[in-house]
N, C-alpha and C positions, 0 to 999 in steps of 0.2 A: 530399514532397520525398525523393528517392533519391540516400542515398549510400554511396559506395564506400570501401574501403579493404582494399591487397592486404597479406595477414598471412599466412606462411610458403609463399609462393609461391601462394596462396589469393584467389580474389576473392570479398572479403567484402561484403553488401548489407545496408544498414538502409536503413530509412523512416519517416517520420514528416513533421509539419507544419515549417515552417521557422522559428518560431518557438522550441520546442524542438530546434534544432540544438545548440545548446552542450551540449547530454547526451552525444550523440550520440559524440564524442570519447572518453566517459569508458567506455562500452558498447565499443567498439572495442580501448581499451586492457583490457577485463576479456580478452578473447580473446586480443588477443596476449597476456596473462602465462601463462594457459593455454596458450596454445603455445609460448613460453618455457620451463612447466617442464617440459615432453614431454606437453604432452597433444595429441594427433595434432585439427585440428577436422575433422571432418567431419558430416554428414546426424544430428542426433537428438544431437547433444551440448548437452548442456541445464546450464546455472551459472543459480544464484540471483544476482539483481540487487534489492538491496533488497527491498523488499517481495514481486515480484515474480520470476518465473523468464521467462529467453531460452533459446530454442531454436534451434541453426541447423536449415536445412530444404534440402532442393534447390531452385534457382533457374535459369532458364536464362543468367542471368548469373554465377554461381559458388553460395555458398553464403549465404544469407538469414536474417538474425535477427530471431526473431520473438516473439509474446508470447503470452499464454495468450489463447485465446477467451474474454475475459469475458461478452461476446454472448450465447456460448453455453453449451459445456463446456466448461472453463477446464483442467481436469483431464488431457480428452484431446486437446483439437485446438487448434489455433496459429491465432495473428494476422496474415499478413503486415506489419504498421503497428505501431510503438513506441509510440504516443501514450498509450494508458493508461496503461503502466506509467511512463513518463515524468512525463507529469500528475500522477498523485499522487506519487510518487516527490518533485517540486519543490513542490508542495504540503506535504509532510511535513517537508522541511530546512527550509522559510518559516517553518513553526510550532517548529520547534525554535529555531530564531535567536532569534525575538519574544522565548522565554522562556529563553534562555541555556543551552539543556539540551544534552547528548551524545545524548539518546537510546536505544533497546531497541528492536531488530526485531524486526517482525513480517511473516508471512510469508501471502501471500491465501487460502490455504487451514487454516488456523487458523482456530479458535473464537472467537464473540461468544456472549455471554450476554445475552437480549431479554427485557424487562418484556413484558409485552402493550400491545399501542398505541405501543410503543417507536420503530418508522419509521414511524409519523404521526400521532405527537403535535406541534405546534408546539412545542415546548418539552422539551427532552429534559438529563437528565443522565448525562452517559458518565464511570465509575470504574473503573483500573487498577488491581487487587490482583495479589499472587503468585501465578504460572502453575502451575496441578497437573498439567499435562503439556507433552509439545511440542505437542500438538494445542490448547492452549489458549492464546489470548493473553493473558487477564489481564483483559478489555475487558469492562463489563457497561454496559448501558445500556436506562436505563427513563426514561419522562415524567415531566417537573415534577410533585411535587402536588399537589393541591390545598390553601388555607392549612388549617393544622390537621390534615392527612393526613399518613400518613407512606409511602415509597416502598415500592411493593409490591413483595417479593422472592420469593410465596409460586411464583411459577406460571413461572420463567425458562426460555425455551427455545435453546436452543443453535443457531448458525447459522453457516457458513463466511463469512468475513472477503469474500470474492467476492460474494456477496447481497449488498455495498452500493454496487457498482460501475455508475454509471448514475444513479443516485436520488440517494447520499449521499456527496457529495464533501465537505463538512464534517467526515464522521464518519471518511473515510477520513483525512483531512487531519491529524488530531491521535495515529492509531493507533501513532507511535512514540515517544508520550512514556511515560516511565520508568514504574512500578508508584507509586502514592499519588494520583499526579494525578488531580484532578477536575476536568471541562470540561462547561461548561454551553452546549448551542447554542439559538438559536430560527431557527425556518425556515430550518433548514440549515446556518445561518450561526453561526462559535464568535465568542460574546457574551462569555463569562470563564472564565479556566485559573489553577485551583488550584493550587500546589505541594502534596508531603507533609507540609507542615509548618503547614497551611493555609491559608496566606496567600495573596494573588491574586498572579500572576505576569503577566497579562497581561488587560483588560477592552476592550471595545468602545467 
């Protein structure tokens, strides 16, 4: 679904399913404040939304906001269609509410830390610690173990926050809860969310 809206004499174009319309509002007002405070829009002005970054683009209807190629290369080439970054974007506030939290952003080109067999294990645990850079989110995740094992941290491989786009919507879903939290999922799907202080904040 395409919609319009004209901001500083500008005609502005998102898209996206109609379903996620009510974002939609909120992506529009990010622009006009930027253009509000002198920031001129045009072609390659690019604002962080959430987790994600919009890019306006040329449009033969005015100017087009659009979202990083997850598909692809995320890095260099653009989306025409909102919907990913929408998706999980309402995905992440869902999980915040269950468990009463504010929250800590993270950004899709930021680091994960992966156990081996970590995205396809049936059963995984994903732990928040303090961030050692801005390239890090904080986010480590390895498989359940086995009873009497303990989680193997020897062999973790670093991966951008965009490798889970398409496969792991579970995993994206919980990435803006604060540093202490632990979140247990099976088959995708988050089963139970730990606070820091370790008691359960939220279970299936």
């Amino acid at each position: 679904m395409i919609f319009e809206r004209v901001i500083a004499s500008q005609r502005i174009v998102a898209e996206c399913v109609a379903s996620l319309a009510p974002a939609v509002g909120d992506i529009f007002k990010t622009f006009a404040d930027l253009s509000q405070s002198g920031k001129p829009l045009h072609a390659g002005l690019s604002v962080r939304f959430g987790w994600s970054r919009l890019t306006l683009a040329e449009d033969p209807a005015g100017l087009r906001i659009c979202e990083p190629r997850f598909s692809g290369d995320p890095l260099h080439d653009l989306n025409p269609a909102l919907d990913t970054t929408i998706n999980v974007l309402v995905s992440q506030v869902a999980v915040l509410r269950r468990v009463r939290e504010r929250g800590e952003d993270v950004f899709f080109d930021q680091q994960i830390l992966l156990a081996p067999g970590a995205l396809t294990a049936p059963e995984i645990f994903s732990l928040r610690v303090e961030r050692t850079s801005e390239a890090d989110s904080g986010w480590s995740i390895a498989p359940v173990p086995a009873p009497g094992q303990g989680i193997d941290t020897s062999n973790l491989a670093a991966a951008p926050i965009y490798r889970l786009v398409g496969s792991q919507a579970g995993l994206l879903s919980i990435l803006t809860l604060p540093q202490g939290y632990l979140v247990r999922l099976r088959r995708g799907e988050v089963v139970e969310v730990d606070g820091p202080d370790g008691r359960t904040r939220w279970r299936a």
